[in-house]
N, C-alpha and C positions, 0 to 999 in steps of 0.2 A: 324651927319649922320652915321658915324660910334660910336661904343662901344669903352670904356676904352680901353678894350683887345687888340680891333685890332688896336687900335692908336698907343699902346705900342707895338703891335708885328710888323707895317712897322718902326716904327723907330727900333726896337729893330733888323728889318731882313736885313734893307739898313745900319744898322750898324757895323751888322757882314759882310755885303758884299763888304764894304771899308777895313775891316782889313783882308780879305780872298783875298781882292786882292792887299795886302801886303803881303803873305804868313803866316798870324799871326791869330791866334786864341784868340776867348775873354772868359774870363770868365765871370758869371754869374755873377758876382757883378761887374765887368766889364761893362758889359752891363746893367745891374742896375742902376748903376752909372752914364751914361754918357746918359741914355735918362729919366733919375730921376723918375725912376717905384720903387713901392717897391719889394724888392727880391725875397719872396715867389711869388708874383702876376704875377711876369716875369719869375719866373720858372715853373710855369702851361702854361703860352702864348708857350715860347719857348717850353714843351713838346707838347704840339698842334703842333707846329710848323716842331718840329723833327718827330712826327708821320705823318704827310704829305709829309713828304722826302722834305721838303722846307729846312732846315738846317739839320746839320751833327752834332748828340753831341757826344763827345772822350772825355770819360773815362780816367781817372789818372793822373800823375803827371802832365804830358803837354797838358791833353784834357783841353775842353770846346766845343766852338764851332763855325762853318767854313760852308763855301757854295765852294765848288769844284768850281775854276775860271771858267770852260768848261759851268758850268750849269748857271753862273752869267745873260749872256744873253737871256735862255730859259726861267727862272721864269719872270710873270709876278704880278705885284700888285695885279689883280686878285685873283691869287692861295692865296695868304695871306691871304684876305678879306676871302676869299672860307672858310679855314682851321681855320679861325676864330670865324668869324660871319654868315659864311655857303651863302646863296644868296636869300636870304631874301630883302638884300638892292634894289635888281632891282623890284622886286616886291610888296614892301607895297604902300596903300595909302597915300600918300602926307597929308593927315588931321589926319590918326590915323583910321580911318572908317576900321571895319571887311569884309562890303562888298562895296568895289569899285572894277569897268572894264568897259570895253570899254561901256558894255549894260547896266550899273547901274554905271556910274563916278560921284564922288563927285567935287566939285565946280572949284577942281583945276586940276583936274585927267588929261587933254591932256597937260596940262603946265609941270606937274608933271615929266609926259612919256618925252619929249622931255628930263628934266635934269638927268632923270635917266637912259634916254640913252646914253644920252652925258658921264657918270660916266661910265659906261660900256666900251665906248670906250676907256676911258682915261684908264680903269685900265688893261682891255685887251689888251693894246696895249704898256704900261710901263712897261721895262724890268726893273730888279736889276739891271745889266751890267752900267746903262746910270744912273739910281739913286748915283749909288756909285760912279760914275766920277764926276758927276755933286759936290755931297759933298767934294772929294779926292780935286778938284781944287778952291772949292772956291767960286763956281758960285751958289750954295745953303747951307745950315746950317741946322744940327737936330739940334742943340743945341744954345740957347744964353743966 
């Protein structure tokens, strides 16, 4: 449902949003590393990423890069997907078909709409804030 990119850039943004809310900043290979993207590939995601003002990149000895704990709870899944893969995903038809809608739906087209509302709501309504607790304690994993 989603692209490479944007697989690699929620895990790579609920990443930095657990160590941001440590006070600790990741590097690039850091984060490369630890949601197993290759490096150059996550550092295109992440400059997408840093030009939507979704993360923070710092420059030199002790940069990398951080999400300001204040904003943890304002971003949403959404915004990632947005800055990603743009919002395309509410939109295509379910078969692949150039012209499906409500006046011309392909076979699956109202089935479709229901789940691709449903993903809507999940992503508009999931903050970083509650992703990065959820991993900090335990009760979810980016990694295994």
């Amino acid at each position: 449902m989603f692209s490479k990119a944007c697989e690699y850039g929620i895990k790579a943004t609920i990443y930095i949003a657990v160590r941001s809310n440590e006070d600790k900043r990741v590097s690039l290979k850091g984060i490369a590393n630890h949601i197993d993207s290759p490096e150059a590939f996550t550092a295109k995601i992440l400059q997408m990423l840093a030009r939507e003002n979704i993360i923070l990149s710092v420059r030199g000895i002790n940069g990398g890069f951080e999400i300001e704990k204040s904003r943890l709870e304002h971003i949403k899944l959404a915004d990632i997907v947005k800055a990603i893969d743009g919002d395309n995903i509410y939109k295509g038809c379910g078969l692949g078909l150039s012209e499906c809608n409500e006046l011309h739906p392909c076979p699956v087209h109202f089935e479709f709409k229901k789940v691709r509302d449903d993903l809507r709501e999940l992503l508009e309504t999931t903050n970083l804030k509650s992703l990065a607790m959820d991993v900090s304690s335990g009760v979810s994993f980016l990694r295994i």
